[in-house]
N, C-alpha and C positions, 0 to 999 in steps of 0.2 A: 466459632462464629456460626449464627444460623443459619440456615438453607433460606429462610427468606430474606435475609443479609447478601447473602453470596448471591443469589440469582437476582436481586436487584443488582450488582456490581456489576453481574454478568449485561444485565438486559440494557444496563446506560454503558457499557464501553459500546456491546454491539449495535445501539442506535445512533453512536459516534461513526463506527465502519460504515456502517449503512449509510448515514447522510454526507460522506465522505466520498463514499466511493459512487453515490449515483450523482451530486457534485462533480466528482470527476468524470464521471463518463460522458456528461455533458461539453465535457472536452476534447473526445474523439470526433463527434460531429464540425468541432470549430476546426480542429488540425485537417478533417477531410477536406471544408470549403477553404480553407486559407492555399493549402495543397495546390489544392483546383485554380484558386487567382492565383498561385505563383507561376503554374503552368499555362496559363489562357496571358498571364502579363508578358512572360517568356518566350511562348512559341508564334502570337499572334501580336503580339506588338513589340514585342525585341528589345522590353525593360526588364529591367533585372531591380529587385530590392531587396536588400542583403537582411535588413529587419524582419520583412515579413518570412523570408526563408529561414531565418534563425528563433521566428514563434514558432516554427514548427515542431522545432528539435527542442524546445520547451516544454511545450505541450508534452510533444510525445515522453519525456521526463517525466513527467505532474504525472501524467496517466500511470504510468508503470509502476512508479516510486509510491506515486499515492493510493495506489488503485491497489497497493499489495493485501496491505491488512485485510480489504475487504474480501478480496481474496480467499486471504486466509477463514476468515469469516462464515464464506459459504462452500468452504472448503475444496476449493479449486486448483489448490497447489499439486504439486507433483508426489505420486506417492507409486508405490508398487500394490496398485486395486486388488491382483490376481490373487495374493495371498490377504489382503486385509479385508476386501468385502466381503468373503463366504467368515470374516471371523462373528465371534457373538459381541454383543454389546459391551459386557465388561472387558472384553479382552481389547476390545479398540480404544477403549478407554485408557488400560496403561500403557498402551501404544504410543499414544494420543498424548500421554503426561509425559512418557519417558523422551519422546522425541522434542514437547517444548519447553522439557530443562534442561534437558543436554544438548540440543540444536540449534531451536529457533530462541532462545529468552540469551544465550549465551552468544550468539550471532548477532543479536542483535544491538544487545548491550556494545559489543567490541566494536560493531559498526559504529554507532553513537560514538564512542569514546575516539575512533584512531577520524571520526570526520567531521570534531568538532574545533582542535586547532587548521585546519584546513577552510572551514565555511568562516571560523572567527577573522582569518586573514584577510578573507574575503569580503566580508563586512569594513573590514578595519580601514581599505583601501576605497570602498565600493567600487570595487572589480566590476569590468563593463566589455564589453566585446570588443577580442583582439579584432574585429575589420573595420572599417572606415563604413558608417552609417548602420552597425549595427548594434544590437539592444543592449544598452548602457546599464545593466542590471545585474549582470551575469552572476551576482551576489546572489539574488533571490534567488536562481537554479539551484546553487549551490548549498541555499538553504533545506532544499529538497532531502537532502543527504542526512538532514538529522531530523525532520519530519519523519522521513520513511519509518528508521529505526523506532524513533517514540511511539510511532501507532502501530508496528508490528509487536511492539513490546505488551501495548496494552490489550489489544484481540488476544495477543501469546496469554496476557492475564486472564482474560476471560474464557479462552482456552480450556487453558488450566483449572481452573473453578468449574467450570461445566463439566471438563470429563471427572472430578472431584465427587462433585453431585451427582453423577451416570453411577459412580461405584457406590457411594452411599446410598442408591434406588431412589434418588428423589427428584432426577431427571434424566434426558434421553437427547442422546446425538444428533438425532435431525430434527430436533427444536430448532435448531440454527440455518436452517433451509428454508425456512418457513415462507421468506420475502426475498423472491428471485425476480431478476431484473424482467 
């Protein structure tokens, strides 16, 4: 395949993380203010509403689950820096490959597969919250669980193809930095 084939592959999964995860982040701001009315409904008027406390643990879901690829993306995950920064370019690159074939594409696949009879049950019932008045949905959270895996799969692709291209010389690691929040 050609390097202007693959870096387009590359450049449309990353503008999927990208508008995905600034999408999401737009929903740290919501879970803060909902936070705050459940507290101000709570402590200063002495109501309690099981819904709005239960969008929180929603959100905070979406954020985590969905906010990972991007993540991934701008390369934020957890790594041991001390030995991988001082390395060279091609050396972080089969780093870079070996760890998302054998960690993250195969993690994430297994995720996908062992929590897709699990979200199908879920669907099948449209499973809604064990409390009395709360979010009748609990389906769609649990759709969360095979979104996550799908889009850590496809950045894991486009991963993979950039550090590809890093070792063929026909691009560079912190291309993918480029567009920080």
């Amino acid at each position: 395949m050609s390097s202007l084939r693959l870096m387009g592959i590359v450049q449309r999964i990353d503008r999927l993380s990208e508008l995905t995860g600034r999408a999401i982040s737009w929903l740290t701001l919501l879970m803060v203010l909902i936070t705050f009315t459940v507290v101000v409904l709570r402590y200063l008027f002495n109501v309690g509403w099981i819904a709005l406390q239960e969008s929180v643990i929603y959100l905070h879901s979406w954020v985590f689950l969905l906010g990972a690829a991007y993540t991934l993306k701008h390369d934020g995950h957890v790594r041991v820096d001390i030995f991988y920064r001082p390395m060279p370019e091609r050396r972080k690159a089969l780093i870079n490959i070996a760890g998302t074939s054998l960690l993250l594409l195969p993690v994430s696949v297994f995720m996908f597969w062992i929590a897709w009879d699990y979200v199908a049950n879920s669907w099948a019932i449209l499973e809604g919250s064990q409390e009395a008045g709360g979010i009748e949905a609990r389906f769609v959270l649990k759709t969360t669980l095979l979104v996550m895996p799908a889009l850590m799969i496809l950045q894991g692709i486009a991963e993979l193809l950039r550090n590809l291209l890093v070792l063929r010389g026909q691009a560079h690691l912190e291309e993918n930095q480029e567009t920080e929040l």
